[in-house]
Structure formats: C-alpha cells, structure tokens
C-alpha positions in Angstrom: 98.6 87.6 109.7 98.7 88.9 106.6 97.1 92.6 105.2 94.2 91.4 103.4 92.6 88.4 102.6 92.7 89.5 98.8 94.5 86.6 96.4 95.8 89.0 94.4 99.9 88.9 94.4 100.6 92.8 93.3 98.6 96.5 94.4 98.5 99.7 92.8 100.6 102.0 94.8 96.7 103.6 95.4 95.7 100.5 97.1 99.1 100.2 99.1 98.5 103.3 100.5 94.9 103.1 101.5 96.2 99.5 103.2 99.2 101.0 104.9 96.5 104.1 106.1 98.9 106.7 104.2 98.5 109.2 101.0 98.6 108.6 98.2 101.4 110.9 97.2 103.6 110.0 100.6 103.4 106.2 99.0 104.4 107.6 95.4 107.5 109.3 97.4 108.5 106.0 99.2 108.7 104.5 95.6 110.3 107.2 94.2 112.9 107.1 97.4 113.5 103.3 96.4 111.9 102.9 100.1 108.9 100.8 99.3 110.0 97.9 96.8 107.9 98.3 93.9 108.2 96.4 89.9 107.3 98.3 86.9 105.1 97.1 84.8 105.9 99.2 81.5 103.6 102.5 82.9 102.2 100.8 85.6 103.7 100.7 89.2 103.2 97.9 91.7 103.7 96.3 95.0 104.1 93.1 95.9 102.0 91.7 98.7 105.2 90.2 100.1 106.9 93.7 100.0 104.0 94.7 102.2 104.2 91.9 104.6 108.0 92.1 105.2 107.3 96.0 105.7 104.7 95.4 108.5 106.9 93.0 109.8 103.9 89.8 109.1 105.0 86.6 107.5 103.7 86.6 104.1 100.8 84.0 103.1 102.1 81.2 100.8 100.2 80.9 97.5 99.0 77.7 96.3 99.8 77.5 92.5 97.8 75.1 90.6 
C-alpha cells in the first residue's frame, strides 16, 4: 500500500504533512532535524514518495519509466 495513488515522485513538505495528518511547521522541523529525508531543489524543498513510504513502514510503488 502505498500513500496516495498520485504519480508524482516528490511533495512539497505542505503536501507531506497534510498526508502524514501533521502541521505544517512540525514537518518543516523534521526536515530541519534531518528527520524526514528531503532534496533541495535550489529554494524549493521536497520529499520523496519513497521517503514517505519507508517512513510509514509501506513498500514503495515501482514506477514504470517509459
């Protein structure tokens, strides 16, 4: 099982906490903490949908790259 059903391979720490049902600023201080593996993106910070997974404990969904 995996979080959503969404293709998408990276969240906004916004969206990662609405998924994991916690703030928005307790999210910012897990990334902060080094707690919730996250990539920069020059400004931008996300997550990986794996990082999720492994963090619920669900195997992530393979993508099918064509």
């Amino acid at each position: 099982m995996t979080v959503t059903n969404d293709s998408r391979l990276v969240f906004t720490v916004v969206e990662t906490a609405e998924l994991l049902g916690i703030s928005r600023t307790h999210a910012y201080d897990l990334v902060a903490r080094g707690e919730l593996v996250h990539v920069r993106l020059g400004r931008r910070i996300v997550v990986p949908r794996h990082a999720i997974d492994a963090l619920l404990g669900t195997p992530a969904a393979r993508v099918a790259v064509s």
